[in-house]
C-alpha positions, -999 to 999 in steps of 0.1 A, spaced: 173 538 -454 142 557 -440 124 581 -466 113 618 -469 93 630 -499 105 651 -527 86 683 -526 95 687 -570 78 655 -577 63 658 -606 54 623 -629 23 617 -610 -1 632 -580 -3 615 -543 -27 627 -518 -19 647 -485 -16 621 -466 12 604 -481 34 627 -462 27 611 -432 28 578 -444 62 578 -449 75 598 -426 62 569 -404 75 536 -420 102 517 -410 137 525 -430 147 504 -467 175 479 -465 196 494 -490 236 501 -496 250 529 -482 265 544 -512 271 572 -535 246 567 -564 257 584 -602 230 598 -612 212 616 -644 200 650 -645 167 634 -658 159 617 -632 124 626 -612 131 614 -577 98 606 -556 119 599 -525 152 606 -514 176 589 -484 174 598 -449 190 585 -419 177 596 -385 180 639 -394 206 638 -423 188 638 -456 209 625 -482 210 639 -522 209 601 -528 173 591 -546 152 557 -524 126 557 -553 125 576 -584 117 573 -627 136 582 -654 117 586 -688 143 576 -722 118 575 -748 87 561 -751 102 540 -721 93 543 -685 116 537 -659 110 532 -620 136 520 -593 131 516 -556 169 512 -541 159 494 -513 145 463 -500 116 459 -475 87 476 -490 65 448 -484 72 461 -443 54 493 -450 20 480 -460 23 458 -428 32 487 -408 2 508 -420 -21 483 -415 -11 475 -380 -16 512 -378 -46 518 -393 -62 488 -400 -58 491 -436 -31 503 -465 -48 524 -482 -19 547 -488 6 518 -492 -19 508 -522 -18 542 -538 21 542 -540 19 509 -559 -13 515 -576 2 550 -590 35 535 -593 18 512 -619 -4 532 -636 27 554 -643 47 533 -660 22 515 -678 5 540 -696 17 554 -728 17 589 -732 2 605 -759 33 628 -776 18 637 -809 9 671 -814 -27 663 -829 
């Protein structure tokens, strides 16, 4: 499944360019299927294939708790940072998806009103 961004992301910040970075990667191998999902549910990427964008999430977190959740529903991300750097030269952008990605679920936010 190829990828458009999620203009309501919200859990964490990616620079301007990361538009273009995935408008320009080569598609997920991933089920075609109807996915259930929860309202709470902050999608970073949704579904597309060729003009049809799907409601159906690619990558996205869901927060239960203290507990951070992340999912990609897809396989092939490893062909993205190969694709930039063939590109570019370098994956700079592929790094801040995962670097983010990372620093997102592993650190604890504070909750306590003091």
């Amino acid at each position: 499944m190829e990828a458009f961004l999620n203009p309501e992301f919200s859990s964490f910040e990616l620079s301007q360019d990361f538009k273009g970075f995935i408008d320009n990667n080569p598609p997920l191998s991933s089920r075609f299927s109807k996915l259930k999902l929860v309202k709470s549910l902050d999608v970073l990427l949704y579904q597309r294939i060729g003009n049809i964008r799907k409601k159906e999430p690619l990558i996205y977190f869901l927060k239960k708790g203290s507990v951070k959740h992340g999912v990609i529903y897809g396989e092939g991300l490893w062909r993205w940072k190969i694709n930039e750097f063939k590109k570019n030269n370098s994956s700079v952008l592929f790094k801040e998806l995962i670097q983010k990605t990372c620093n997102y679920l592993v650190v604890k936010s504070n909750d306590s009103p003091l």
